[in-house]
C-alpha positions in Angstrom: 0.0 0.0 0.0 1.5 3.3 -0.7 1.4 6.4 1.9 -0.1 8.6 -0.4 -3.3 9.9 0.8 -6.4 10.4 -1.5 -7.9 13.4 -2.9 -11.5 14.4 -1.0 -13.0 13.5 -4.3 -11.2 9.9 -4.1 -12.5 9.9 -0.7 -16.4 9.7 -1.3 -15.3 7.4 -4.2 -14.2 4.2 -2.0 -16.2 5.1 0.6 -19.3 4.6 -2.1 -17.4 1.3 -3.7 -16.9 0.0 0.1 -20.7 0.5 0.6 -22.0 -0.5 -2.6 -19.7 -4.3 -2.0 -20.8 -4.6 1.6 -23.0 -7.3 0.7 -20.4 -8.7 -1.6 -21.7 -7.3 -4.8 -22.7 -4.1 -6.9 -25.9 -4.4 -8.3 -27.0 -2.0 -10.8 -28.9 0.2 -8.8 -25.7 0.8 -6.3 -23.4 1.8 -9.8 -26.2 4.1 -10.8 -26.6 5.3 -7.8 -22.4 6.3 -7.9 -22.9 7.6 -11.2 -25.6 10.2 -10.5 -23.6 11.3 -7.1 -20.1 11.7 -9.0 -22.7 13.4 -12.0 -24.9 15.7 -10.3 -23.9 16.7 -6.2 -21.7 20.1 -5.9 -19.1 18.1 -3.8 -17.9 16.9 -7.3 -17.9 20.1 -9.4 -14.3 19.7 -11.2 -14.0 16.6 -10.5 -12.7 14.9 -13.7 -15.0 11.6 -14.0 -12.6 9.9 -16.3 -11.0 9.2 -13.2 -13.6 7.4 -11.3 -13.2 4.0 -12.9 -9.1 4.3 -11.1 -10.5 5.3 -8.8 -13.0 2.4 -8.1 -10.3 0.1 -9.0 -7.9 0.9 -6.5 -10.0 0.9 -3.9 -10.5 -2.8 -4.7 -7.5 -3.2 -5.1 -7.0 -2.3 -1.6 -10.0 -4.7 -0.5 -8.9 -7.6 -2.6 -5.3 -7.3 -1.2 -6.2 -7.7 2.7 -6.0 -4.5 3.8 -9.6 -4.2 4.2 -12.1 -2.2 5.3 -10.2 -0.5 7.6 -7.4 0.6 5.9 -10.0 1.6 3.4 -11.5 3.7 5.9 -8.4 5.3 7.3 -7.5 6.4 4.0 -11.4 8.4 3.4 -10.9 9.9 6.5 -7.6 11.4 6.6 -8.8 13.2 3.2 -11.9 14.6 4.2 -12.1 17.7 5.7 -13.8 18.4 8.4 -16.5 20.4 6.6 -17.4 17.2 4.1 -17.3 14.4 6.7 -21.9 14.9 7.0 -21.8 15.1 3.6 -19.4 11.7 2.8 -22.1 10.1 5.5 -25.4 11.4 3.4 -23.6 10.1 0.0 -22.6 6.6 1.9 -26.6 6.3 2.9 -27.4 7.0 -0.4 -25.6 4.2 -2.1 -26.5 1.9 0.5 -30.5 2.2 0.1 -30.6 2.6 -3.8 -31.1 -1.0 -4.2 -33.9 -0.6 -2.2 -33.1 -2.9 0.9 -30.7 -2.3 3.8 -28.7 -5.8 5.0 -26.6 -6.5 7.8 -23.6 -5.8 6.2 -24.4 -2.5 4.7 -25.9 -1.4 8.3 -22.5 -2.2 10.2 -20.5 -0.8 7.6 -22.1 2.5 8.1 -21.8 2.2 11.8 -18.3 2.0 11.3 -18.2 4.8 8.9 -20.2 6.9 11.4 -17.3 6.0 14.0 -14.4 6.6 11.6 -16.0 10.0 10.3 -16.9 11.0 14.3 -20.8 11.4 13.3 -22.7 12.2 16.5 -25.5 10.0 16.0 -27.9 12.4 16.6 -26.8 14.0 12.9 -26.2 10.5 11.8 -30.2 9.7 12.4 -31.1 12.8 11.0 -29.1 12.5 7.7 -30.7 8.4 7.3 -33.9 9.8 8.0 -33.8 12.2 4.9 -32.2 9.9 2.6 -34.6 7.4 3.3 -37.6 10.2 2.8 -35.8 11.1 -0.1 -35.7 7.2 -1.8 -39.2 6.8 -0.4 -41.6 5.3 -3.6 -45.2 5.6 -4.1 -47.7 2.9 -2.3 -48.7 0.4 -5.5 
């Protein structure tokens, strides 16, 4: 593993890939749900897109290679700034209710990314409350 530390924009990238391969796999609705994030929030104004798919790959990289979660997590949140860590937490939500379910894995690994990111859980319940009001669907 090199000691270079990631860009903010790399940041929100593996911390979306480690939440979209909690429960060991990507579904569609998870990579669409990456794509619109890197496409349309402000956090990724200038970001250059033609870099996500590195991006993605190293982080797996780092996954597939036994360094894990943690290291993975280590890495986000020495490159976020303050300021973005509520923001990184709303965009790690998002990505993990897009397929429309919430498992086991993908509810401890946001537990761990509120603890890594220091997310009072008081914001944290506010934030999962509006993303899940926000992915809310009509009654059939």
């Amino acid at each position: 593993m090199s000691d270079s530390v990631l860009t903010p924009h790399s940041a929100l990238v593996y911390l979306m890939v480690i939440v979209a391969a909690a429960d060991s796999k990507m579904v569609d609705a998870e990579i669409g749900a990456m794509s619109h994030t890197v496409s349309h929030l402000p956090v990724f104004e200038g970001y250059d897109r033609a870099k996500l798919l590195s991006a993605v790959q190293a982080c797996n990289d780092i996954i597939e290679h036994g360094e894990g979660l943690e290291t993975v997590l280590g890495l986000v949140s020495e490159a976020l700034p303050d300021s973005l860590r509520d923001t990184a937490y709303a965009i790690a939500c998002t990505v993990a209710i897009s397929d429309g379910r919430l498992g086991q894995e993908e509810l401890r690994l946001l537990e761990m990314i509120r603890h890594e990111l220091d997310i009072d859980r008081l914001a944290a319940a506010a934030i999962e409350r509006g993303i899940v009001a926000l992915n809310r669907k009509l009654p059939a």
